[in-house]
N, C-alpha and C positions, 0 to 999 in steps of 0.2 A: 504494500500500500504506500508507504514511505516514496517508493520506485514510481509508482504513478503519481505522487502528488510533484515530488522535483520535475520528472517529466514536465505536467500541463504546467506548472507554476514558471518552468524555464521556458514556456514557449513552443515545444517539444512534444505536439499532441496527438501526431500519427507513433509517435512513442507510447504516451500516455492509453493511445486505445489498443496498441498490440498487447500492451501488461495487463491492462483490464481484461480484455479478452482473454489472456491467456491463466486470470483468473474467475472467470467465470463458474468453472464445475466446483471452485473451493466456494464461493458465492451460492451455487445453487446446495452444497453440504449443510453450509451454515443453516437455510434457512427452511430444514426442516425439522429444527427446533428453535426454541424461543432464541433471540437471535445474542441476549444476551449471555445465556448459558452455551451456546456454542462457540461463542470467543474464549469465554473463562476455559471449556474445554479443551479448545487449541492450543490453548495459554498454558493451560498444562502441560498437555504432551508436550510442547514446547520447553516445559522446565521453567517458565518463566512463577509458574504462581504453585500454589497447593490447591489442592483439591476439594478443597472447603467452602464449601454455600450456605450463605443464608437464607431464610424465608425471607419471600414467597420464591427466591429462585430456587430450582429443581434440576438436578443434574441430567446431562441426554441422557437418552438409554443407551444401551450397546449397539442396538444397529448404525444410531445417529453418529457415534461417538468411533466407530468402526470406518462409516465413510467421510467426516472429518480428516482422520488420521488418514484413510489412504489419498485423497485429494492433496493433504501438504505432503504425505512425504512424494509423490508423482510430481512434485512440482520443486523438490527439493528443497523446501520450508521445513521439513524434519525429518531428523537422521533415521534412517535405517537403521537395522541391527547391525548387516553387511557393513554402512557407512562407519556404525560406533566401532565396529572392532579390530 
């Protein structure tokens, strides 16, 4: 996201839309869950947060949280096992 916003913000918007584009399927992961608990999720696998919600938010379930995870790591947003070791 970072990547597209330097993109359009430099002027650079046929840049801006091939990133976009080329997150799109992580776009469409996210949003078959509430769209806040599917960031915190990716935030996790990412290692950036812990795994702890408060009410009213609700963790995805496994399928949600299954295709999250394969969308970043296909895009190279998060390591593989292969990649970690």
């Amino acid at each position: 996201m970072a990547a597209v916003f330097e993109a359009a913000s430099g002027g650079d918007h046929a840049r801006a839309r091939e990133l976009d584009e080329l997150l799109q399927p992580v776009y469409a992961a996210f949003s078959k869950a509430p769209p806040a608990s599917s960031v915190k999720a990716a935030l996790e696998l990412q290692g950036v947060i812990g795994g702890t919600l408060r009410l009213p938010m609700v963790p995805v379930s496994d399928a949600q949280r299954t295709a999250i995870q394969g969308e970043l790591e296909s895009r190279g947003l998060l390591r593989t096992d292969e990649a970690a070791a």
